[in-house]
N, C-alpha and C positions, 0 to 999 in steps of 0.2 A: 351443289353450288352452281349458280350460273356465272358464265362465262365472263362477265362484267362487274363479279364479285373476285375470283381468281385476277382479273384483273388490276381492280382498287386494292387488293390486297398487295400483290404483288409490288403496283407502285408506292404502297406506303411502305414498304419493309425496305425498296430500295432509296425511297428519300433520307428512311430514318440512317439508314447505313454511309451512304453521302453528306449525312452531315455531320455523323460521327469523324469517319474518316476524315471528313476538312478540318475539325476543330482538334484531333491529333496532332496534324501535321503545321499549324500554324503556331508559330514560335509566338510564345508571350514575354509580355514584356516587365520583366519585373527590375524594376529600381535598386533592387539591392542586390541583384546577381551581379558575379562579376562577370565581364566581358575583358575580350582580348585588350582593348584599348587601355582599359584601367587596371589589368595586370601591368601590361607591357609601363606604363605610368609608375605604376607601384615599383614595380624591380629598376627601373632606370631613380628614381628618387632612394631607394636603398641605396644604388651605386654611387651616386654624387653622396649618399647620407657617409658611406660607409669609407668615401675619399679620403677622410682625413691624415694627418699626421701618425696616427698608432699602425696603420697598416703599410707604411712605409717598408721596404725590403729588411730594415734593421728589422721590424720585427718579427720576420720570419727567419734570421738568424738563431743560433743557439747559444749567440754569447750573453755572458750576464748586459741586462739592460741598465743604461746612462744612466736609469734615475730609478726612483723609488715605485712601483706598479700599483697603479690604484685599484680598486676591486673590479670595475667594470674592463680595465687594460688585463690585468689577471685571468679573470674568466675568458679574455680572447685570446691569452695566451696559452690557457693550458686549452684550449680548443683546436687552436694551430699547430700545440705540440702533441698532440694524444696520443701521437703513437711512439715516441719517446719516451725513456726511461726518467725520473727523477732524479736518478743518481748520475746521469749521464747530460743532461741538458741544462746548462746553467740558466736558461730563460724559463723551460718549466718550473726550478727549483725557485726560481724567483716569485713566479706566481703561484707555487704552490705553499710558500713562507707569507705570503700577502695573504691568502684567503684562509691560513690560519690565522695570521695575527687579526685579520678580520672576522673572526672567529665562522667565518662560511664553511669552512673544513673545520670538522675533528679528528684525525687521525688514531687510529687503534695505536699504530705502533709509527712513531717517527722510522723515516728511511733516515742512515748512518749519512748520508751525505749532509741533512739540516742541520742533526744535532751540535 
């Protein structure tokens, strides 16, 4: 091979590698990924979502709750209590009497404190 062949060569092998390597490293832009801005959007709209009146300090109490617990109040309830006993926490036992009577729960064996 002559010397002007090793040469062309050479330079097409390092074009081809320079343009790989630029089109690695250049972020694309896809429309439906998320980025920081529309997490940070997303979790701050949860927060205002999630403001409401059910998440008040009463409801991280374990007294029995003011009123009757709807199925969607229920499921945040026994999520806030989880790691509480049934027979021990009058607000889980409240929503865990809602998500039966909502028939969400079937219970094998009633715990002694519903029946």
């Amino acid at each position: 091979m002559a010397g002007w062949q090793v040469f062309t060569a050479t330079l097409a092998m390092l074009t081809i590698m320079a343009v790989t390597v630029a089109s690695l490293h250049q972020p694309h832009r896809d429309p439906d990924r998320l980025s920081v801005e529309r997490i940070r959007e997303r979790i701050s709209n949860e927060h205002i979502a999630s403001a409401d009146s059910t998440l008040l300090t009463s409801a991280w109490s374990h007294g029995v709750p003011d009123h009757q617990l709807d199925v969607q109040e229920a499921h945040r309830a026994m999520q806030q209590h989880r790691r509480c006993p049934v027979t021990e926490c009058a607000r889980k036992a409240a929503a865990f009497r809602a998500l039966i009577d909502a028939g969400r729960i079937k219970p094998t064996r009633m715990p002694p404190a519903l029946q």
